[in-house]
Each structure stands twice: as C-alpha cells, then as structure tokens.
C-alpha positions in Angstrom: -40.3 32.4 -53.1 -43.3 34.9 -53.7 -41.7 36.2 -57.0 -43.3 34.7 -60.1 -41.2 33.3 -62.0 -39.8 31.2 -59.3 -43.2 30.2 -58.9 -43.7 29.0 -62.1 -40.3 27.1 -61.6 -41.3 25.4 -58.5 -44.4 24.6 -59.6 -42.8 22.9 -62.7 -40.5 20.9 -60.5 -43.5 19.7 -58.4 -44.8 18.2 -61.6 -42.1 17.0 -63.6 -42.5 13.5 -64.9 -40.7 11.1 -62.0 -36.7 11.2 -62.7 -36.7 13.8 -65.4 -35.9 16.9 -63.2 -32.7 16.8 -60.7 -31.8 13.7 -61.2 -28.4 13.7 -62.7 -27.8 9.7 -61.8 -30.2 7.0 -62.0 -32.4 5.9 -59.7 -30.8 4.0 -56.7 -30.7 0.3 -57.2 -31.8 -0.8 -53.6 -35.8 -1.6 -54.5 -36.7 0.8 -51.1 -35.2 3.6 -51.6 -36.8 3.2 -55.5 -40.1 2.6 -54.3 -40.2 5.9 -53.0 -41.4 8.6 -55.0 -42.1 12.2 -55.7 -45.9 11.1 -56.3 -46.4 9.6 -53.0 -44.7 12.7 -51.3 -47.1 14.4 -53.1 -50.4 12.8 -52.4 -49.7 12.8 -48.9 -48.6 16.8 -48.4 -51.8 17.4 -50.6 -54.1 15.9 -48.1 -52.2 17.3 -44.8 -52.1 20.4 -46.2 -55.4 21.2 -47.8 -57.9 23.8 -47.1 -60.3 21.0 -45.4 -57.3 20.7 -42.7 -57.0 24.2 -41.3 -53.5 24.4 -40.9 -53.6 20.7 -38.4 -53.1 23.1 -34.8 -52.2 21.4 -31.5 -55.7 19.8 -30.0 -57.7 20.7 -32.7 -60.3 18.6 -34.8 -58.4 18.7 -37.7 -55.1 17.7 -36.0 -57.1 14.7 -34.9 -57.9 13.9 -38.2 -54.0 13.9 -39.5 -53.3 11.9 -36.7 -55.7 9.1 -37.8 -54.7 9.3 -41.7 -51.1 8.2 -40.2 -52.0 5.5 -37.5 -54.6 4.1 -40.6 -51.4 3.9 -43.0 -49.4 2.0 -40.0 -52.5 0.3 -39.8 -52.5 -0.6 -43.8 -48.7 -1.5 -43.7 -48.8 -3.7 -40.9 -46.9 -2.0 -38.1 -47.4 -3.4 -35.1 -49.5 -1.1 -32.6 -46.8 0.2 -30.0 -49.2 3.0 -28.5 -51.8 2.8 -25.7 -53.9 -0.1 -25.4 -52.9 -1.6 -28.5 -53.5 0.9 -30.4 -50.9 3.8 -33.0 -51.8 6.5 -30.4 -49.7 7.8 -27.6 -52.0 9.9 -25.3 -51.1 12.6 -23.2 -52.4 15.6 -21.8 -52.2 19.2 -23.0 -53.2 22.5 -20.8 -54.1 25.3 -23.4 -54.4 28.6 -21.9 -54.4 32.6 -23.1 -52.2 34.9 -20.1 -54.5 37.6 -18.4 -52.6 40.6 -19.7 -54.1 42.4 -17.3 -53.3 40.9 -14.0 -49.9 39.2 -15.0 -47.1 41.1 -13.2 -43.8 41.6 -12.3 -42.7 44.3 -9.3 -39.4 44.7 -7.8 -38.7 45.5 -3.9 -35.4 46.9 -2.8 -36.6 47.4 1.1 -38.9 50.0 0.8 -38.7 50.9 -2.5 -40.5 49.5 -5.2 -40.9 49.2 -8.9 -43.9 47.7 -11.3 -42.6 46.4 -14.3 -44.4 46.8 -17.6 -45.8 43.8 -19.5 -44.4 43.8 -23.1 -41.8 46.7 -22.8 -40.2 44.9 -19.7 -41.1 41.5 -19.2 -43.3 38.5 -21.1 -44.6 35.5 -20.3 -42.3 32.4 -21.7 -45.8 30.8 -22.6 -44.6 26.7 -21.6 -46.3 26.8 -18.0 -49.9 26.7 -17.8 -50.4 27.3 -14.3 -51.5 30.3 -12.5 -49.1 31.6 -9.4 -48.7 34.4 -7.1 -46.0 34.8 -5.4 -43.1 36.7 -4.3 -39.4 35.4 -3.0 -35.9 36.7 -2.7 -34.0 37.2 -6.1 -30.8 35.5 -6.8 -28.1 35.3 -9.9 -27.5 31.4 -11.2 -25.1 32.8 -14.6 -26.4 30.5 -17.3 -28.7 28.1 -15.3 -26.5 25.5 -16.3 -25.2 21.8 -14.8 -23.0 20.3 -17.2 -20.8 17.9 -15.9 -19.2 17.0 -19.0 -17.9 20.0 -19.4 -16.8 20.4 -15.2 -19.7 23.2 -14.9 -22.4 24.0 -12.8 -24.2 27.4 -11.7 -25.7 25.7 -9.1 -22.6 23.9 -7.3 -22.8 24.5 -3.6 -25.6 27.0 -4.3 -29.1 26.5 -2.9 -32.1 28.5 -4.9 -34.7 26.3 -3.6 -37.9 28.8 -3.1 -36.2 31.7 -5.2 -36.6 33.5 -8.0 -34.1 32.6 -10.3 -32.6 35.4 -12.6 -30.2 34.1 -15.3 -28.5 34.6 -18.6 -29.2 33.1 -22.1 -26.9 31.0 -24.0 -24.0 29.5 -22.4 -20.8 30.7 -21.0 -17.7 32.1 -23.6 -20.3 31.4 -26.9 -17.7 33.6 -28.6 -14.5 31.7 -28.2 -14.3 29.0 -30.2 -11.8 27.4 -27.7 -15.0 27.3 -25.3 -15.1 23.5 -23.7 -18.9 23.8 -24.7 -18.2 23.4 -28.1 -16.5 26.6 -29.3 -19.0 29.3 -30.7 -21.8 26.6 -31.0 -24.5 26.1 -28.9 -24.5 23.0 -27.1 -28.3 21.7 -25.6 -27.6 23.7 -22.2 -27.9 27.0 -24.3 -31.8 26.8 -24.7 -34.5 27.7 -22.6 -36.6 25.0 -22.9 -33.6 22.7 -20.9 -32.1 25.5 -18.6 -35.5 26.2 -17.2 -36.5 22.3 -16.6 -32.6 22.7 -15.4 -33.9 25.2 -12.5 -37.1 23.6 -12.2 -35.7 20.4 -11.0 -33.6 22.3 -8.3 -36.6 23.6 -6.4 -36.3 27.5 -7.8 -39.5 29.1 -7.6 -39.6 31.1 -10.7 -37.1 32.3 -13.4 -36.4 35.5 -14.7 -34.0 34.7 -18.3 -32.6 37.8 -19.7 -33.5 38.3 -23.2 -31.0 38.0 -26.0 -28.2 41.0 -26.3 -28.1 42.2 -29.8 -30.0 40.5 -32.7 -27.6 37.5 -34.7 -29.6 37.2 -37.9 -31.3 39.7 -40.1 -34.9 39.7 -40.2 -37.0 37.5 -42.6 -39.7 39.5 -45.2 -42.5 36.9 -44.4 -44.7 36.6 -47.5 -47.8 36.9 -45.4 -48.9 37.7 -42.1 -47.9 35.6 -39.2 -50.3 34.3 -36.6 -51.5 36.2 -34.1 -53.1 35.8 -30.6 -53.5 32.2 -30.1 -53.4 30.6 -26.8 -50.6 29.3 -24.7 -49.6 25.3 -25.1 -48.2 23.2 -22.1 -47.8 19.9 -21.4 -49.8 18.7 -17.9 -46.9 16.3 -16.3 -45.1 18.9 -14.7 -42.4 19.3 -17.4 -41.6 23.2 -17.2 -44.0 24.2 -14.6 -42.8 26.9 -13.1 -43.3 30.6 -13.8 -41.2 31.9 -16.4 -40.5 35.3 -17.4 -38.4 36.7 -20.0 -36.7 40.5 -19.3 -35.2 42.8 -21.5 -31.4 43.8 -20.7 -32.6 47.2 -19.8 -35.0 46.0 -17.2 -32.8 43.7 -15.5 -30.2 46.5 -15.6 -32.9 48.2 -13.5 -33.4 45.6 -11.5 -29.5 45.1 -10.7 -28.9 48.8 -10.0 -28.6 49.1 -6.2 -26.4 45.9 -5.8 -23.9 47.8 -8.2 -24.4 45.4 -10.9 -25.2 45.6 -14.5 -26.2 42.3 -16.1 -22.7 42.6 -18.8 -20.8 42.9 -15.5 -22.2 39.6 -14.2 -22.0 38.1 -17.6 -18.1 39.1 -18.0 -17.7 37.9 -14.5 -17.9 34.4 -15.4 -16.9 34.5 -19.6 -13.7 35.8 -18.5 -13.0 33.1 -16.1 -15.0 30.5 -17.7 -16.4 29.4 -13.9 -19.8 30.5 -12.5 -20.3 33.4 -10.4 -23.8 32.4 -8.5 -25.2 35.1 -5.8 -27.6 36.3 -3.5 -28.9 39.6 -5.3 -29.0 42.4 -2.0 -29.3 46.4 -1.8 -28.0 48.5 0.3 -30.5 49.1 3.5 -31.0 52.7 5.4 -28.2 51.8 7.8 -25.7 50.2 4.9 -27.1 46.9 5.9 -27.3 44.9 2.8 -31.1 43.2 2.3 -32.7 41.0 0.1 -34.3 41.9 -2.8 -37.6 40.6 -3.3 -39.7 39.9 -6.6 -43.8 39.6 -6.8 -44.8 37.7 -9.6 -48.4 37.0 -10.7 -49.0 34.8 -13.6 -52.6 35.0 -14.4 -54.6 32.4 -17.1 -58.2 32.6 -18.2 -59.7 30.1 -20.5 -57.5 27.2 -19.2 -58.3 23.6 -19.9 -56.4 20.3 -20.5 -57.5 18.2 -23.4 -56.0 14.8 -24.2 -54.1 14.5 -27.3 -51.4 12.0 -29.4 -48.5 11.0 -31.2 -48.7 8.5 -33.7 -45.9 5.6 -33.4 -45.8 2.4 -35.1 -43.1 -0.2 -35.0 -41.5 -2.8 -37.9 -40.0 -5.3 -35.8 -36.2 -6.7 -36.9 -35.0 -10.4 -37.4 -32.4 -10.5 -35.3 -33.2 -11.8 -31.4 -31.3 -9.7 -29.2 -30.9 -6.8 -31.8 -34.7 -6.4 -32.4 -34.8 -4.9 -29.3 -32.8 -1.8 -30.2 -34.8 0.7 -32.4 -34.0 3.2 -35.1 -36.4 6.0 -34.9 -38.0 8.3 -37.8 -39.7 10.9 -37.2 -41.4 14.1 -37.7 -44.1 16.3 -36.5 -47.6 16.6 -37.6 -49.5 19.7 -36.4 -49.0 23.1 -37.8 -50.1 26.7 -36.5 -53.8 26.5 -37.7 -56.2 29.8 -38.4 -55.5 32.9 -37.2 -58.6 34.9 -38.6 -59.3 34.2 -41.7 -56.4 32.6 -43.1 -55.6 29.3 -42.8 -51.6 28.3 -42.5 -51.8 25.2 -43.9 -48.5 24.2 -43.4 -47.4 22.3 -46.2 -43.5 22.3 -46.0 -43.7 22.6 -42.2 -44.2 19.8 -41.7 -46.6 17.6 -43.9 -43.4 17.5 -45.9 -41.6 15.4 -42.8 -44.8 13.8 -42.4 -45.1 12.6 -46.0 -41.6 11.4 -45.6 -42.1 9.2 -42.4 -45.3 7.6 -44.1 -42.7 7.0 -47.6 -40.2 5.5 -45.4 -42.6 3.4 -43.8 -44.1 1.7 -47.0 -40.0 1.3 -48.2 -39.2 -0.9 -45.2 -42.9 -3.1 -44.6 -42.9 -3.6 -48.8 -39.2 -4.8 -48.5 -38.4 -8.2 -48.9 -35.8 -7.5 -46.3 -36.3 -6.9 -43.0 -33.6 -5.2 -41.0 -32.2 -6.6 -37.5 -32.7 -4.3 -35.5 -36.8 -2.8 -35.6 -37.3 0.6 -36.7 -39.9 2.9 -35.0 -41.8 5.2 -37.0 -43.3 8.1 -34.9 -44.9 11.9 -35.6 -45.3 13.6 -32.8 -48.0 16.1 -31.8 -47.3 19.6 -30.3 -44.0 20.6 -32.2 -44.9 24.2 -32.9 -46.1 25.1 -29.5 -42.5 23.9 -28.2 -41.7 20.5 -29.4 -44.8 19.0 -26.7 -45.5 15.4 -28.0 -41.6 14.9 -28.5 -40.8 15.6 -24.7 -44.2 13.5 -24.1 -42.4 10.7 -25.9 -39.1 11.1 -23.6 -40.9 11.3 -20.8 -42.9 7.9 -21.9 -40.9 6.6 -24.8 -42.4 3.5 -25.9 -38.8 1.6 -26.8 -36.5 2.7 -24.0 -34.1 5.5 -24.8 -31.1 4.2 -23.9 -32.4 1.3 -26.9 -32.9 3.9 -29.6 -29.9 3.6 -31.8 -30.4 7.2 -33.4 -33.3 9.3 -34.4 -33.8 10.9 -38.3 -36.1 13.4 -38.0 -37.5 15.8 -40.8 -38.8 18.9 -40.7 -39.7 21.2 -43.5 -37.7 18.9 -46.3 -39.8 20.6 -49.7 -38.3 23.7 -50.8 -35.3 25.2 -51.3 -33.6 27.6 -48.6 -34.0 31.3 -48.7 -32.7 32.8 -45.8 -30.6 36.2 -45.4 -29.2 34.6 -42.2 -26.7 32.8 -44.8 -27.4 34.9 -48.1 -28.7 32.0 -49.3 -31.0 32.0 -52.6 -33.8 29.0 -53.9 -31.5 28.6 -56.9 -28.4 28.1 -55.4 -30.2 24.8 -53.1 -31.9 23.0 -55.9 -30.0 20.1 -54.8 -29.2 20.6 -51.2 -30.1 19.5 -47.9 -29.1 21.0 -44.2 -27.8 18.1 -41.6 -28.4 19.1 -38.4 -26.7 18.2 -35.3 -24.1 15.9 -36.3 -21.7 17.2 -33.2 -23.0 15.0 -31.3 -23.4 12.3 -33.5 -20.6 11.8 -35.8 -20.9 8.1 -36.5 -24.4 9.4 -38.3 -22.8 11.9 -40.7 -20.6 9.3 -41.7 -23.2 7.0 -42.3 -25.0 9.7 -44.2 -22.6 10.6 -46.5 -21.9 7.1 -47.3 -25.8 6.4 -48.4 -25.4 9.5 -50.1 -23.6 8.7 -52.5 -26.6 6.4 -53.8 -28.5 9.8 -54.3 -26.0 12.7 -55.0 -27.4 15.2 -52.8 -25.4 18.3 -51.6 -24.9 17.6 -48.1 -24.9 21.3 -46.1 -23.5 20.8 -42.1 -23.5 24.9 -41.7 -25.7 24.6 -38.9 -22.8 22.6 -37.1 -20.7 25.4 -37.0 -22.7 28.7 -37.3 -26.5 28.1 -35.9 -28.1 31.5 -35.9 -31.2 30.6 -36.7 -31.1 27.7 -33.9 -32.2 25.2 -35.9 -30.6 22.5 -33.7 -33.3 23.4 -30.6 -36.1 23.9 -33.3 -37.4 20.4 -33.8 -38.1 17.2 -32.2 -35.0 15.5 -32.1 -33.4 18.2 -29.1 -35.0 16.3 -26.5 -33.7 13.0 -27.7 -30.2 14.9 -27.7 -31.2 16.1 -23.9 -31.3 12.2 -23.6 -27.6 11.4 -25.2 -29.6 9.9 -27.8 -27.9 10.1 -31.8 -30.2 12.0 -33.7 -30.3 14.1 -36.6 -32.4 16.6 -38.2 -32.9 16.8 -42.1 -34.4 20.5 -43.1 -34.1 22.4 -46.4 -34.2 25.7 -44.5 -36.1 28.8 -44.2 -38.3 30.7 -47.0 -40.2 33.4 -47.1 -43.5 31.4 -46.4 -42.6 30.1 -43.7 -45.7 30.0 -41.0 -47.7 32.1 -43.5 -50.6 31.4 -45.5 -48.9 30.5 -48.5 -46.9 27.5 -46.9 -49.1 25.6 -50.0 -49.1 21.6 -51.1 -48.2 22.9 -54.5 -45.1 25.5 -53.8 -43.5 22.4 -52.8 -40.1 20.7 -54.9 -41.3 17.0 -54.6 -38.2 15.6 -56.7 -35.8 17.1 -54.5 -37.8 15.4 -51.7 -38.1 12.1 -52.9 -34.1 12.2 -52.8 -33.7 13.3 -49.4 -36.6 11.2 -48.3 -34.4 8.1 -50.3 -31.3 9.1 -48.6 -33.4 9.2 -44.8 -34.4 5.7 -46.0 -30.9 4.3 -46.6 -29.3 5.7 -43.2 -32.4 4.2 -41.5 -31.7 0.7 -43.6 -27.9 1.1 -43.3 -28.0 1.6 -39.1 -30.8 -0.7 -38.7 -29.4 -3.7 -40.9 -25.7 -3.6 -39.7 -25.9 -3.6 -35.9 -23.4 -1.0 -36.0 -22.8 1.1 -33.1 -23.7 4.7 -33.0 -21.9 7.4 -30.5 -23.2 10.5 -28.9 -20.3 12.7 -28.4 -20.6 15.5 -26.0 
C-alpha cells in the first residue's frame, strides 16, 4: 500500500461522493443501515487518529481522551450508562512495567550440574505478568497444557503440577490432521497462550516454560515503516495470568531435555501419534543411576512498575420485549493503539479507530431508529487490545450483562483497507469489495445470519481464516475471550497491509466506502439477531 499509485487510488476512494464508488446496488432500504455513512466513518477515524492523539496507547492521556469522545457520543445518543457508578466507564486496573534485562534469568540444574540460559538467544519473557518472582522448583512435561473436555482431553488428568515449573508445547495436539477431534488443522481456543497459561495458572503450577513455535507458517510482512520498539510490559492487576512465563526456543529445551533422553519432537510425537497426553516428571540420571529431579531457577525482575486505573467504554440501548431485553447483543471494538515510539507517532487509523468509528455508526443507526429491537444491544470498546486483548478479559471477568445473556458478539478490528498479505498472496486490488469473517466454527447460526443481511449490501464474504489461520487472526482481537466463554462471536477484519503498526497507519489511507458497507452489513446482523429472538449456538 506504500506504492503511489495505489495511493492515489485509495485516497480517491476515501473521497468519492457517497454511493458513487463500489456500490454496484443501491443503497439498502432499511433507514439504519442507510443512515450510516462513509462521512461519519470518516469524521470519527479523523479525530481518533490525528496527530493530537499520539497513536491512543494503553493508560495514556490521550487514550483517555478517546475514551471520553465515545462515552460523550453514548452520552449524546441516549445510551443508558451501564459502567461504574452510573457512568460509560468500566474501570479496572493495569500494572505497566519494563523487565530488568539484566537480572531476569533462567538456569537449569541436573544434580550437580548446571546451566545459565541466555536472555534473548534462549529464553524471553511472555510480557502478560507483572510481577516480580524468584524462585526455583522441579520441572515437569504437561504436552500442550491443555483440558478440553469436549474433546475427552486433558494434560493434566491424574497429574499434579501444583508448585512446578510447567514446560509445555504450543498449539494443540495432531494440528496437522485434519481428522484431529480439535477441529482438524485449525486452531481451536486451547491452542493460544494467552488460555493455556491461565489453563496452568489455575492448577497451582508455579511457572511455565512454552516452547516456541517449530518452523515459521507465514512469510514475513515488508512493514512500510518501523515498528515500535522498547515500550513497557502491560498486565492486568486481578490475577489473570500471573505467573511467570517464559518462552524457549526448541534448541534450548532440547538442552534442557538432554539427560532424560528426550528431545522436545520425541515428546511431541509421543502424544500426536496417539492423540492422548503423555504428562511427566522431567529426571536425570544421578551418579549412582538414581534418577533425580531436575530443578529450574527462574528470576523475573521488573523496574519501573506501577498500576494505573483505566476503562472500557460500554453503553447499552435497551429492547422492547420484557423477558428478552435482558439478553444482549454485543458490538464491539477496541480503542487504544501502540502510541510513540520515538519520534513517530503510530496513529493507528485502521487499527482500530476504523472498528471504533464503526461501533459509534452502529450506535447512532439503532438510538435514531424508529424501531427498537427486543432484545438490548450493548455497545462496548474495550481498552488494552494491543498489549493482549486487556479490557476484553477485564470485561469477562466483570461483564456488565452476564455472559451466559450475551446472544453473540460482532466485533471489528481494522475494517478500512483492503488486505495485503503474502500469508495468502493476496493483493489491495483483488479485496476492493471483500471482508474476512472470523470465527464462524463456533458460531454457525452467525454466518448464516451474515450472509443473509448480506445480501442487502453485496459484499464478498471471505471465511479463509476458518480453515487456514496462519496469521492467527481468530486469537488476535477481543472477541477470543468471549469464545473462552462459549459465547457466539465474530470478528469482521479486512486483513493485513503493509502499514500495519507503522507510522503510516493514516485517517486518509483509509477505503471509507468499503467501510460504510461492512459497517451496514455489522448493523443488520446486530438488528436481525437482536429483533428476532432467534437462538444463536456455539459449537465446539
């Protein structure tokens, strides 16, 4: 998206007269979805994503301001305040913290024999724990980390780790056979970090060691600009996480394996080729052939650590009908971005004042309507999404409308340009009109209802992610924890580009008509589940 004349192109969609450019059919007839329009899109991204905003980061000034430009358009609209104290805000706390490269270590003891292992080359810091620890405990092998009842697994059946340090795999067991009971070749929730370590949290281990990734999946991205470098760590303060977490390369647990007899591929073949887990006490082989424990020293040092309060922004249109008012359908996005990192400011315009924008839109479609729907539909943006989707497991953690009374969740993230990735050879001209759906393997019922509201807007409907998720878009935005919770969601996303989290992630690189028509489409599956009282599933 850096070359010029695509430029231009893009910038000549952004402006083109409302219903001139991509829109084959005329506008819907439903007086929401019309009321909803490139303009407004636009006005909104412009203000998120300006200069005066550097780049909205996690706890910062600036993200405090977005958050009041969204609670004082609930305010305008007439939303009632479902927040704290009556207000649009959700409060919780965040640690931020930078790790003490220096003290922050990981040694090995087979009996007498030791080994220090070297920060960077061997071992990082996962970065969603804010708490310093020092410690050291025997070492044991839990596979994948995994409980999944639903699919009659568990590495930890029978098998106690409480007080150890927990060394396990990434991903999930046979993610190469698509006859897999976890879905075939796609990754189910229990294939992410973020859950499995929560996973081993909650079972009393007293650190985790996760094996990095085997071989790269997707070819690398040319960012248009530099990334962001050397900010601070994020965590939430409720617990959620923390525990000391550690990933290792291959060849350092290899290292670390070596006088059991093991390699990592052997333990990881063990239990793909029998499809059950293969948990154990990790031992070497003593003086006197006496097998003994191996033991692992952690230190996981902070400096600058503090723990700031911050929000989501939620606001509720209540339905008509008395006993289905009381079941919500959520939309959502997330409104921080990555901030400064020197002197550039990453001003996140597609990611994500784009979903932003579109929760705002949706919001002045349904209170302008003449309609209400039955059931009451709960607008939220949630803080903390780029340091690992934060406010959204704040939200599960509190939700303000039970979860198990949230019908399904629509949630947008990056929804202005078009996709650009060599993960799927994919070029900006050949996704003028398209839109990714994310996650519909769980939630059927919702791609129907999708693709019957689309036909009110003609967009090209792309489910690629539901068979082939390299870039691991399903655990990259805030509706994985609502899946975590057997809640229906779905994520909308136009896919990568080469600005992504770069400087040039600009309000006016944006395609607003092609967002107006997803955020139209968003609208109608909103209306559509929220007016019918029809029952959504989760399908594991």
């Amino acid at each position: 998206m850096t070359r010029t004349v695509l430029r231009a192109f893009l910038c000549t969609a952004a402006l083109a007269p409302a219903g001139v450019f991509l829109h084959a059919q005329a506008r819907p007839a439903e007086p929401g979805a019309a009321a909803i329009t490139a303009a407004g899109l636009k006005g909104d991204v412009f203000f998120l994503a300006a200069d005066e905003m550097r780049g909205r980061d996690a706890l910062s000034h600036e993200g405090r301001i977005a958050a009041n430009y969204i609670a004082s358009e609930f305010m305008r609209l007439g939303l009632k305040p479902v927040g704290d104290a009556g207000t649009y805000f959700q409060n919780f706390p965040m640690t931020a913290a930078a790790i003490d490269r220096e003290k922050t270590a990981l040694v090995v003891h087979w009996g007498a024999v030791s080994k220090t292992f070297t920060y960077g080359d061997d071992f990082e810091p996962y970065g969603q724990s804010n708490s310093p620890m020092t410690l050291t405990a025997p070492l044991v092998f839990a596979g994948y980390g995994i409980t999944a009842p639903e699919y009659d697994y568990d590495d930890f059946g029978g098998f106690d780790v409480s007080g150890k340090i927990v060394l396990v795999l990434t991903h999930e067991p046979q993610e190469h056979d698509p006859a897999s009971p976890f879905k075939g070749k796609w990754n189910t929730f229990h294939a992410y970090n973020r859950h499995k370590i929560e996973n081993i949290r909650k079972h009393g281990a007293a650190a985790v060691l996760i094996v990095d990734e085997w071989t790269p999946d997707r070819p690398p991205m040319t960012p248009s600009g530099p990334r962001p470098v050397g900010q601070p760590n994020y965590a939430l303060a409720n617990g959620f996480l923390d525990i000391p977490e550690f990933t290792i390369s291959r060849r350092a647990a290899d290292d670390i394996l070596k006088p059991s007899g093991n390699t990592i591929e052997q333990l990881k073949e063990a239990i793909d080729h029998t499809g059950h887990p293969a948990s154990e006490a990790l031992t070497s082989t003593g003086p006197a052939g006496q097998q003994i424990p191996i033991l692992v020293s952690v230190n996981k040092a902070l400096g600058e650590r503090r723990v700031v309060q911050t929000r989501n922004v939620v606001g509720l249109l209540e339905g008509t009908d008395p006993q289905l008012k009381a079941e919500v359908v959520a939309v959502t996005a997330h409104y921080d971005h990555v901030g400064v990192s020197g002197d550039r400011i990453y001003h996140g315009a597609d990611d994500n004042a784009s979903g932003t924008a579109g929760v705002l839109e949706i919001a002045r479609a349904f209170a302008d309507g003449a309609a209400r729907p039955k059931r009451s539909v709960l607008f939220a943006v949630f803080e903390a999404e780029e340091r690992g989707l934060l406010g959204a497991y704040a939200y599960v953690a509190h939700p303000v409308v039970p979860l198990d009374k949230t019908v399904a969740v629509l949630n947008m993230d990056m929804i202005g340009r078009d996709e650009d990735s060599p993960t799927w050879n994919t070029h900006p001209a050949d996704n003028l009109n398209g839109v990714n759906i994310v996650g519909t393997l769980y939630s059927p019922d919702l791609r129907k209802i999708i693709e019957r509201e689309n036909a009110a807007v003609g967009l090209k409907l792309d489910y690629k992610t539901d068979g082939d998720d390299r870039e691991a878009w399903f655990a990259r935005s805030d509706h994985f924890p609502f899946a975590e919770h057997d809640v229906p969601m779905v994520l909308f996303n136009t896919g990568e580009h080469p600005d992504y989290h770069t400087e040039h992630d600009t309000w006016d690189r944006l395609h607003y008509e092609k967002m107006e028509k997803i955020v139209r489409l968003i609208y109608l599956t909103a209306r559509d589940v929220a007016a019918s009282g029809e029952k959504v599933g989760f399908v594991k």
